[in-house]
C-alpha positions as CSV (number, residue, x, y, z in Angstrom):
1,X,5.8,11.8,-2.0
2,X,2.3,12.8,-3.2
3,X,-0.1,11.8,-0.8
4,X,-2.7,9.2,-2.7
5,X,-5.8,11.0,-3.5
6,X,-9.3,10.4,-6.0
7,X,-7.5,11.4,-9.2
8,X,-4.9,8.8,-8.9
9,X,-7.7,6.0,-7.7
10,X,-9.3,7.8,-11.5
11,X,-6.1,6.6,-12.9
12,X,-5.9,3.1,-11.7
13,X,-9.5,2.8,-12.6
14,X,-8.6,4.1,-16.3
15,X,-5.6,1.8,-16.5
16,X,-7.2,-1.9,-15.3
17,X,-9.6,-0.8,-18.1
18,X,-8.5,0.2,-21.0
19,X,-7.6,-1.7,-24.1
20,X,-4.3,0.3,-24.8
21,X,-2.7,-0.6,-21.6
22,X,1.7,-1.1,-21.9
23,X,2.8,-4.3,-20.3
24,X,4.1,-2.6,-17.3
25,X,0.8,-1.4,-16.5
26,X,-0.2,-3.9,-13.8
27,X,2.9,-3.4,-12.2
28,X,2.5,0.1,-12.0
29,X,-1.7,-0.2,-10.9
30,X,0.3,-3.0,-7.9
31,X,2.4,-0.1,-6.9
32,X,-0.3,2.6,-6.4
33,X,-2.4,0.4,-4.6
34,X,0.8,-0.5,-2.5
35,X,1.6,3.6,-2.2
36,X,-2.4,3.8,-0.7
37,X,-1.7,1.2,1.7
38,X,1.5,2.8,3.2
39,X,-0.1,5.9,3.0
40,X,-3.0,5.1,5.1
41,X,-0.5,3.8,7.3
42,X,1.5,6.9,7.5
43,X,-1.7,8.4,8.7
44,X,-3.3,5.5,10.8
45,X,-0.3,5.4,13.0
46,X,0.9,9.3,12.6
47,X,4.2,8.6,11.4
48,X,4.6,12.5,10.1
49,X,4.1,13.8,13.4
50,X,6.7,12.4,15.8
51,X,4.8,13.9,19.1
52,X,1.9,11.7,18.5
53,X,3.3,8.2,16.9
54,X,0.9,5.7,17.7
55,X,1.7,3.6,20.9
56,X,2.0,-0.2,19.9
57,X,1.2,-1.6,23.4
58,X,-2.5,-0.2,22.9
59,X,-4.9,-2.7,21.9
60,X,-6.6,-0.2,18.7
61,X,-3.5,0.4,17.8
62,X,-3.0,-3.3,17.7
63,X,-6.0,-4.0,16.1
64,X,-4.9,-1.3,13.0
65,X,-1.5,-3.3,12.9
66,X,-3.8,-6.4,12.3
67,X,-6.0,-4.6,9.2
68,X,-3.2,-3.3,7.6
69,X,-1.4,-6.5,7.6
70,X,-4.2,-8.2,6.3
71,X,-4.6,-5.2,3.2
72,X,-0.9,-6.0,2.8
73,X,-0.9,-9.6,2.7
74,X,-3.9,-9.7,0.4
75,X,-1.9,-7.0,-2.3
76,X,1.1,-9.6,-2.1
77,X,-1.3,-12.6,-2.8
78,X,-3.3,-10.5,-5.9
79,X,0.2,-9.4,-7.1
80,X,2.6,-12.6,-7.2
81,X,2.3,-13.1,-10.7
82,X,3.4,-9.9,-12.1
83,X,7.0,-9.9,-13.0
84,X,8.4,-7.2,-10.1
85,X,6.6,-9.2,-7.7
86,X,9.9,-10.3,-5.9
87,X,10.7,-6.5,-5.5
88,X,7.3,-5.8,-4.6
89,X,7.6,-8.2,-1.4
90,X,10.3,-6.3,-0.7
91,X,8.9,-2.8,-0.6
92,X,6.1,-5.2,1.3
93,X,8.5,-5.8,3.9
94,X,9.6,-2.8,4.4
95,X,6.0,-1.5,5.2
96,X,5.7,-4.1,7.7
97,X,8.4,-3.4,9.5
98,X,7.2,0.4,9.9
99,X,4.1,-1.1,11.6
């Protein structure tokens, strides 16, 4: 997986604006956003280095937990309407239960 990075914020940009943009556009702009979120989750809780996994009993930690559910939560309310959104609450789902 490519870790999420300026160009492909660039790209989202270019997409949400420009007048030649395919139907499944907002779908995919909903999905990049959601790969960003899991991503700084991967990192926030160090799920690539299995010596230092974040401890969930520790109160930061469960503060992160808290802001990342709230990021998710507000990507599921922005993205209902499109018309993958009842696969996109699964991938949601799955996110949470990582945290």
């Amino acid at each position: 997986m490519l870790q999420y990075n300026d160009w492909m914020s660039e790209c989202v940009r270019a997409l949400e604006i420009t007048p030649l943009a395919a139907p499944s556009d907002p779908s995919l702009i909903a999905f990049v956003r959601l790969i960003n979120i899991a991503d700084n989750i991967n990192i926030a809780f160090s799920f690539t280095d299995s010596a230092h996994i974040a401890n969930l009993s520790q109160i930061p930690t469960q503060h992160m937990v808290g802001v990342f559910q709230a990021r998710l939560d507000q990507w599921k309310q922005e993205n209902e309407h499109l018309p993958a959104s009842k696969y996109s609450k699964l991938i949601v789902a799955e996110v949470v239960a990582v945290c």
